[in-house]
C-alpha positions as CSV (number, residue, x, y, z in Angstrom):
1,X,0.0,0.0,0.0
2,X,1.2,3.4,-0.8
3,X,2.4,5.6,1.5
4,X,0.0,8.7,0.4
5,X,-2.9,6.1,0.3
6,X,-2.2,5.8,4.2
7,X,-1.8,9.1,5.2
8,X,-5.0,10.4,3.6
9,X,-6.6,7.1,5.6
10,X,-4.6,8.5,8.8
11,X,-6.1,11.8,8.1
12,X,-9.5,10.5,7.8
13,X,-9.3,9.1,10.6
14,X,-8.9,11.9,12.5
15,X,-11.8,13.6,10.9
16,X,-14.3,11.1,11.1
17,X,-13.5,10.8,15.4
18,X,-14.0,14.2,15.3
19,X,-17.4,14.5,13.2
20,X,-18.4,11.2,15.4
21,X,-18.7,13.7,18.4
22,X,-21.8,15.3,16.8
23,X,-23.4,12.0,14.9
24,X,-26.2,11.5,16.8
25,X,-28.7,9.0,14.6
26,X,-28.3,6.4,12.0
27,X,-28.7,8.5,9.4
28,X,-26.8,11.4,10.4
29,X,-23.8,8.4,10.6
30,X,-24.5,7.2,6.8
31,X,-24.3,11.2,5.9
32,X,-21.2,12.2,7.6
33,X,-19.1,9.2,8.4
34,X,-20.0,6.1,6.0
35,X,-20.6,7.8,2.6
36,X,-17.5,10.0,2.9
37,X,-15.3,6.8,4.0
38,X,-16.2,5.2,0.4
39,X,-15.6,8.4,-1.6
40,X,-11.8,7.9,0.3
41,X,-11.8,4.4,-1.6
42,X,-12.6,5.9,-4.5
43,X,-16.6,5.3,-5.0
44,X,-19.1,7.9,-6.2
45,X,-22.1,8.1,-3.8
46,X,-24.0,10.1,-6.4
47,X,-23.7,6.9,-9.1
48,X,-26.9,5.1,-8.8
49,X,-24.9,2.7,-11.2
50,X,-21.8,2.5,-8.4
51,X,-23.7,2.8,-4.9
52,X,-27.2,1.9,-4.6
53,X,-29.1,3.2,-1.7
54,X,-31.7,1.5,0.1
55,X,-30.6,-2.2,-2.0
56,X,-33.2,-4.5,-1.6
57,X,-33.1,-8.5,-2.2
58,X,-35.3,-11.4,-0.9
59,X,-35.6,-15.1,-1.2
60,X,-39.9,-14.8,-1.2
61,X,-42.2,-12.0,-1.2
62,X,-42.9,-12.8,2.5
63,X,-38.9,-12.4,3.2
64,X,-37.7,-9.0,2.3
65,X,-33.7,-8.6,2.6
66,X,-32.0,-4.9,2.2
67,X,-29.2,-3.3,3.1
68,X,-28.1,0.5,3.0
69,X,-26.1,0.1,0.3
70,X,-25.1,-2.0,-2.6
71,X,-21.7,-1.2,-4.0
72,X,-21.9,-2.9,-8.0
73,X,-18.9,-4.1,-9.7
74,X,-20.0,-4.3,-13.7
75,X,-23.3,-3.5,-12.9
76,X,-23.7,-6.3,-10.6
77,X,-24.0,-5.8,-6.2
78,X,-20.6,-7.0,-4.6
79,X,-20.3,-5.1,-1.4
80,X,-23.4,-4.9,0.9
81,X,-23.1,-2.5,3.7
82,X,-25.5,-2.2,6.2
83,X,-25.2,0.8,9.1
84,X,-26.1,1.7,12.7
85,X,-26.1,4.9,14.9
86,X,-22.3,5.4,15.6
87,X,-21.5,4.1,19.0
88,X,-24.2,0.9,18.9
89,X,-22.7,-1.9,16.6
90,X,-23.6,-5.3,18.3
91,X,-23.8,-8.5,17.4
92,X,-27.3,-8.5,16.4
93,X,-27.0,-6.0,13.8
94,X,-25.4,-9.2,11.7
95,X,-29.0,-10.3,10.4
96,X,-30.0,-7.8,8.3
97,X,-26.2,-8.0,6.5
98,X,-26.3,-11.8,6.3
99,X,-29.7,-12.0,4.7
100,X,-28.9,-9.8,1.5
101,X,-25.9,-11.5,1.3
102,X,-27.1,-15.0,0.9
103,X,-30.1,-13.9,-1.2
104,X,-27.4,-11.7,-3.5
105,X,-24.8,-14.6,-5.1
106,X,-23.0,-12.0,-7.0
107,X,-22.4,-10.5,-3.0
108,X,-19.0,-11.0,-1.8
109,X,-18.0,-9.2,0.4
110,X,-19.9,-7.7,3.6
111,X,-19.4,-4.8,5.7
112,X,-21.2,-4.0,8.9
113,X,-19.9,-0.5,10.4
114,X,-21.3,2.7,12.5
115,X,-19.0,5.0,10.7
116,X,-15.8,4.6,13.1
117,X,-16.1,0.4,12.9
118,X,-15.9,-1.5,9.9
119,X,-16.5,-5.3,10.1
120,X,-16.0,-7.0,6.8
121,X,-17.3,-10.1,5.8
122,X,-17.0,-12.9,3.4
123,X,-18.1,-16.6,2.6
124,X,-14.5,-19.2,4.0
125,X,-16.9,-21.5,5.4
126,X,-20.2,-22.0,2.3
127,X,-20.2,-20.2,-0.5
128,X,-22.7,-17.4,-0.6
129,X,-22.9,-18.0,2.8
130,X,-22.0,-15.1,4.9
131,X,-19.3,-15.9,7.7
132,X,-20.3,-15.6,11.6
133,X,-17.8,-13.8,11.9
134,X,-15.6,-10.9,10.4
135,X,-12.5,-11.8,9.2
136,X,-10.9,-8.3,9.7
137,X,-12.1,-5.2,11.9
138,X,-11.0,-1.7,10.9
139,X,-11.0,0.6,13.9
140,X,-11.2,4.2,12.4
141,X,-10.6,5.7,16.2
142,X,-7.7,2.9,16.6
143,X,-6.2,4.7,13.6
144,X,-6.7,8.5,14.3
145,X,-4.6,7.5,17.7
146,X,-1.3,6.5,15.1
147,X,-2.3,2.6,15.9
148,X,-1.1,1.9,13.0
149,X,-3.0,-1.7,12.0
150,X,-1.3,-3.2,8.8
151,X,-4.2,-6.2,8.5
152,X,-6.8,-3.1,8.1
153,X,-4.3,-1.0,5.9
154,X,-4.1,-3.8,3.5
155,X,-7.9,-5.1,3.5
156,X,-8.5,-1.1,3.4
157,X,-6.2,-1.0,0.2
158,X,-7.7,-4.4,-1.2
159,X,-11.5,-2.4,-1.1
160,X,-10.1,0.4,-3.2
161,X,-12.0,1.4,-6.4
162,X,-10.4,-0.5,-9.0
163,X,-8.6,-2.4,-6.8
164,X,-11.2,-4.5,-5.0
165,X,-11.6,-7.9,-6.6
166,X,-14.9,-9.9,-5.7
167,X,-13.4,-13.3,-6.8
168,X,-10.4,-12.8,-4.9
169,X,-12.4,-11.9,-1.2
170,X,-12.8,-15.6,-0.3
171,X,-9.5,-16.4,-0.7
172,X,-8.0,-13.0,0.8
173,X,-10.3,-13.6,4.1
174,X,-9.2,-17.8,4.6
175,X,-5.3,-16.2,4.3
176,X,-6.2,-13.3,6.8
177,X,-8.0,-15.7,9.5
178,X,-5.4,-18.7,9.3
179,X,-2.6,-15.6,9.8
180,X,-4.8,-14.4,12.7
181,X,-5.0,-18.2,14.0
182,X,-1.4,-19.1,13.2
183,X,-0.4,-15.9,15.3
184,X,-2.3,-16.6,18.0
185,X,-1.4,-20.2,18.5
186,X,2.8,-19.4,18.0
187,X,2.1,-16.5,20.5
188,X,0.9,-18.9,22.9
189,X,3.7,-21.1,22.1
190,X,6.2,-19.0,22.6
191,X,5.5,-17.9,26.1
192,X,4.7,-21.3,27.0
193,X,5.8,-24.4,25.1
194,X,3.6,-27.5,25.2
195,X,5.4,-30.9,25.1
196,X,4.5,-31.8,21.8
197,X,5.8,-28.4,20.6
198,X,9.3,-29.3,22.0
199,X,9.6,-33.1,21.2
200,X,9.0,-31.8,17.7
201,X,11.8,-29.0,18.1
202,X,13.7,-32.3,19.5
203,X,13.1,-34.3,16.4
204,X,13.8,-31.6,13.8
205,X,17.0,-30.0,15.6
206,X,18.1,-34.0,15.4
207,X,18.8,-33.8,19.4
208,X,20.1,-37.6,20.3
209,X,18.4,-39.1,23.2
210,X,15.3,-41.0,23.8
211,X,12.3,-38.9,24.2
212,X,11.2,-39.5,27.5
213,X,9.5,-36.9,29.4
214,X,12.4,-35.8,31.5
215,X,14.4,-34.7,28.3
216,X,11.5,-33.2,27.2
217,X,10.8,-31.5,30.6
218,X,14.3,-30.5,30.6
219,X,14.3,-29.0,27.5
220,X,10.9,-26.5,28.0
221,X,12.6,-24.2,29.4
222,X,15.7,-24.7,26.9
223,X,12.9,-23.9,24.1
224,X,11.6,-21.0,25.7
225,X,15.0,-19.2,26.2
226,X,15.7,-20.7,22.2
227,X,12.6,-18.8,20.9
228,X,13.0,-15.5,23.2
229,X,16.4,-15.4,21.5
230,X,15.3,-16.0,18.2
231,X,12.8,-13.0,18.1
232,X,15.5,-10.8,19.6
233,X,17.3,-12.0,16.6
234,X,14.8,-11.4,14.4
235,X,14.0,-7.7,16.0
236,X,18.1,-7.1,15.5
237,X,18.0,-8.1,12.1
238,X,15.5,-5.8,10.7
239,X,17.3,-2.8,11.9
240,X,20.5,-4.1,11.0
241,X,22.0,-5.0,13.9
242,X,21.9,-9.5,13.8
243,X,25.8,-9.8,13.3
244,X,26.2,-7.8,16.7
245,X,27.7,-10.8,18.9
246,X,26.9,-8.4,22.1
247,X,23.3,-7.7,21.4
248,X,22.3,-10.7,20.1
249,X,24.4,-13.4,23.0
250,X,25.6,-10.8,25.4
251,X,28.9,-12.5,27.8
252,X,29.9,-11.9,30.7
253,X,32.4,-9.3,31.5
254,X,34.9,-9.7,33.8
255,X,35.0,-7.0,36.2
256,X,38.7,-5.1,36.7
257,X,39.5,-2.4,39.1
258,X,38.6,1.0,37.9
259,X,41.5,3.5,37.5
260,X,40.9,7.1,37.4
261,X,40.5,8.1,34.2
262,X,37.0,9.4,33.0
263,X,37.1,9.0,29.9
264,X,34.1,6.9,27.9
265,X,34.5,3.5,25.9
266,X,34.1,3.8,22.4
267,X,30.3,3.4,21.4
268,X,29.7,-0.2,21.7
269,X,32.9,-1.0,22.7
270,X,34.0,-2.3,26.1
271,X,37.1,-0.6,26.7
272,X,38.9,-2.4,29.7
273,X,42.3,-0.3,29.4
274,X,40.4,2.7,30.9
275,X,38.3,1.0,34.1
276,X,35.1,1.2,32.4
277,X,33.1,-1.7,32.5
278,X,30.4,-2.1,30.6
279,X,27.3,-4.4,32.7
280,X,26.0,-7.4,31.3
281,X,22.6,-4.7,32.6
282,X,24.0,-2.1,30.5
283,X,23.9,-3.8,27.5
284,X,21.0,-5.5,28.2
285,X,19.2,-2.0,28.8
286,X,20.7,-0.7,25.0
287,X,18.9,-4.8,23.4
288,X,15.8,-3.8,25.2
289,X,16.0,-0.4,23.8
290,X,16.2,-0.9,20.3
291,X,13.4,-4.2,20.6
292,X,10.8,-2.0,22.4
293,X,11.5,0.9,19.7
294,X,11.2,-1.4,16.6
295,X,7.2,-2.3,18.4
296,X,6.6,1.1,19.5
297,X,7.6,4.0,16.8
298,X,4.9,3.7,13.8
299,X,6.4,5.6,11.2
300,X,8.7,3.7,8.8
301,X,10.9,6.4,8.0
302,X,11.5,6.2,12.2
303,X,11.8,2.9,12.2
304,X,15.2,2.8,9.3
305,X,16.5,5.5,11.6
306,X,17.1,2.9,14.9
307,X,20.2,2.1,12.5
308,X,21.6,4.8,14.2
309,X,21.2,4.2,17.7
310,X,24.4,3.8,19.5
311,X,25.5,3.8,23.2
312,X,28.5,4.9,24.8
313,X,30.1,4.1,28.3
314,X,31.4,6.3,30.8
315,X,32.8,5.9,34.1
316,X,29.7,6.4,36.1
317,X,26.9,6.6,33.5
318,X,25.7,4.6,30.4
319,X,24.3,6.6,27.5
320,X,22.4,5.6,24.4
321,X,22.0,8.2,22.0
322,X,20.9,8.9,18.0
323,X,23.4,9.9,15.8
324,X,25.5,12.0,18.0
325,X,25.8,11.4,21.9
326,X,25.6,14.9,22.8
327,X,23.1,16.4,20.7
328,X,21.1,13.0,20.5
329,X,21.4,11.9,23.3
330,X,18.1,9.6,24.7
331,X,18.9,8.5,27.9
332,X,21.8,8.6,30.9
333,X,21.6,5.3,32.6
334,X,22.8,4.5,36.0
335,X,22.0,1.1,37.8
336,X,21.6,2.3,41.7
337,X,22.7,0.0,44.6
338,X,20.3,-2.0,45.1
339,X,19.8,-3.0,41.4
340,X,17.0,-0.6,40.6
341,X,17.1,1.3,37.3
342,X,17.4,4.7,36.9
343,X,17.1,6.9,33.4
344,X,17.3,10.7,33.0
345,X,15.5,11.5,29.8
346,X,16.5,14.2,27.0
347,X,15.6,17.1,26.3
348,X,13.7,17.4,29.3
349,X,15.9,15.7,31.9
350,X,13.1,13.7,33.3
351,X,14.0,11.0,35.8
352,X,12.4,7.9,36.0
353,X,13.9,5.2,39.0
354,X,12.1,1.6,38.3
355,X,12.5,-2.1,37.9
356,X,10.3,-2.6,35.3
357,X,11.8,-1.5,31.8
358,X,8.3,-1.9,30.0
359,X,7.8,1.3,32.2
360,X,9.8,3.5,30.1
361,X,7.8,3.2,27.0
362,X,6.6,6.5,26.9
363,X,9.5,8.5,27.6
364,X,11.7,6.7,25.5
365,X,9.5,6.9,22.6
366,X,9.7,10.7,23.0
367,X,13.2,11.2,23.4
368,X,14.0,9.2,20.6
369,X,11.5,11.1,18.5
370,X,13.0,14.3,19.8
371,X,16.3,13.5,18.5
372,X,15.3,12.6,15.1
373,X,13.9,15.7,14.7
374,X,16.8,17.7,15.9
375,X,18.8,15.9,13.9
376,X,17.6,17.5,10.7
């Protein structure tokens, strides 16, 4: 998807939050938030032959089935979108949506929104059947807040005006829900793997032994600490950083006696010759660091920039800065006697003593922000 396509969707978003404030009936949400979300994808709500109002369809004259709109692809309804008063989507509102879908077979695709929520359907399980459930969720407010979703970016791209293609929605919404599922079920494996999980690692890492259940208990925890690793790898990689022994498998280091001098270790160096020891918790602090920024900064342009994030060690502080460690400077790090963690923040110089690192999201994120921009 193209990065003007998702600004003018970021921007949107904003807008339609802001109109939501004042939606107050169903009507008033078709008006102000649903019609002007299609004209972003490219539809002409003043086309009877593009957007049909009021679409009716029924399997008998004693059924009726309609929705608010029909969306036509070659003159034939492939998107049925039915609406509600902003603020009341539930559950039950699926009825209405499901019956002009499976009394429409050209109807692919189904979308169920109050003007900030968009739940799209399609037919995985019978064809021309409408799924129970949505296999993506587009959160307009989610968006306006810089929660970047890149599932709804690309099923927002995918409904584009000349881009949207009904005999591909099917096959689009199976890949989106087995990626939700897969996701899901390596998440859970990954913070806690089952026994058949790891006698499978056992068998395909060719690990000798017979697989009774000690070897396998003994190697859960080996697993865990094998995937944690991996993703930190993974993380590393993306922002170039996998070849760096002491991020990725960080060593021990010896401690020496300090002599006087005061002056710092190269950036990501441990310089011994001058009594500065850089922590197994320093360099831990700088891996956390650059994993928490790759999850937490939204832009890409920000994200290519963590190539530039270095640290430096000096006698009695840690530093990790951007570019330059003066002028870009993040953090000052000091550990404090009795292990808990201590950060003074630039440009503000706020000071933040903790023992959870998660903690720090906020400030960091700003401070590394901050530096980007007076780098430029």
């Amino acid at each position: 998807m193209s990065k003007e396509f998702q600004a003018k969707v970021s921007e949107y978003a904003k807008t339609a939050v802001t109109r939501a404030n004042r939606v107050t009936s169903e009507e008033a949400a078709k008006q102000y938030l649903v019609l002007p979300f299609f004209q972003l994808l490219g539809y002409d709500p003043l086309n009877p032959d593009e957007i049909i109002p009021e679409s009716q369809a029924s399997f008998s004259d004693k059924f009726k089935n309609r929705v608010d709109y029909a969306i036509c692809h070659d003159g034939d309804p492939v998107i049925a979108v039915e609406c509600k008063r902003t603020g009341a989507l539930t559950e039950s509102h699926r009825g209405e949506l499901k019956g002009y879908f499976n009394a429409v077979p050209t109807t692919k695709l189904g979308i169920l929104t109050d003007g900030l929520t968009f739940e799209l359907y399609s037919d995985t399980n019978a064809e021309n059947m409408m799924d129970d459930e949505p296999y993506v969720t587009i959160d307009l407010a989610a968006i306006a807040k810089g929660d970047i979703d890149e599932n709804s970016f690309d099923a927002l791209s995918r409904l584009r005006k000349g881009t949207f293609d009904p005999q591909n929605v099917g096959a689009e919404a199976k890949r989106k829900i087995f990626i939700s599922r897969y996701i899901e079920t390596l998440d859970a494996l990954m913070k806690e793997p089952t026994e058949d999980f790891t006698r499978f690692l056992l068998d395909a890492a060719k690990v000798e032994g017979r697989r009774t259940a000690r070897l396998v208990e003994e190697h859960l925890p080996i697993v865990r600490d094998s995937i944690s690793l991996l993703v930190d790898k993974i993380i590393l990689d993306r922002v170039g950083f996998a070849h760096r022994e002491d991020l990725v498998r960080v060593a021990p280091v010896t401690p020496q006696p300090a002599p006087a001098s005061q002056e710092p270790a190269a950036a990501g160096q441990v310089d011994d010759d001058d009594g500065i020891i850089t922590t197994d918790t320093e360099l831990g602090i700088y891996q956390h660091v650059l994993k928490r920024l790759s999850f937490l900064v939204k832009n890409e342009e920000h994200y290519r920039e963590l190539a530039h994030l270095e640290w430096r060690d000096f006698k009695t502080t840690f530093v990790v800065f951007y570019k330059q460690a003066r002028r870009g400077r993040l953090f000052t790090f000091r550990e404090g006697p009795n292990g808990e963690l201590r950060f003074e923040f630039s440009p503000d110089g706020k000071q933040i003593e903790t023992t959870d690192l998660y903690s720090i999201d906020e400030p960091l994120l700003a401070s590394y922000l901050a530096a980007i921009e007076a780098a430029k």
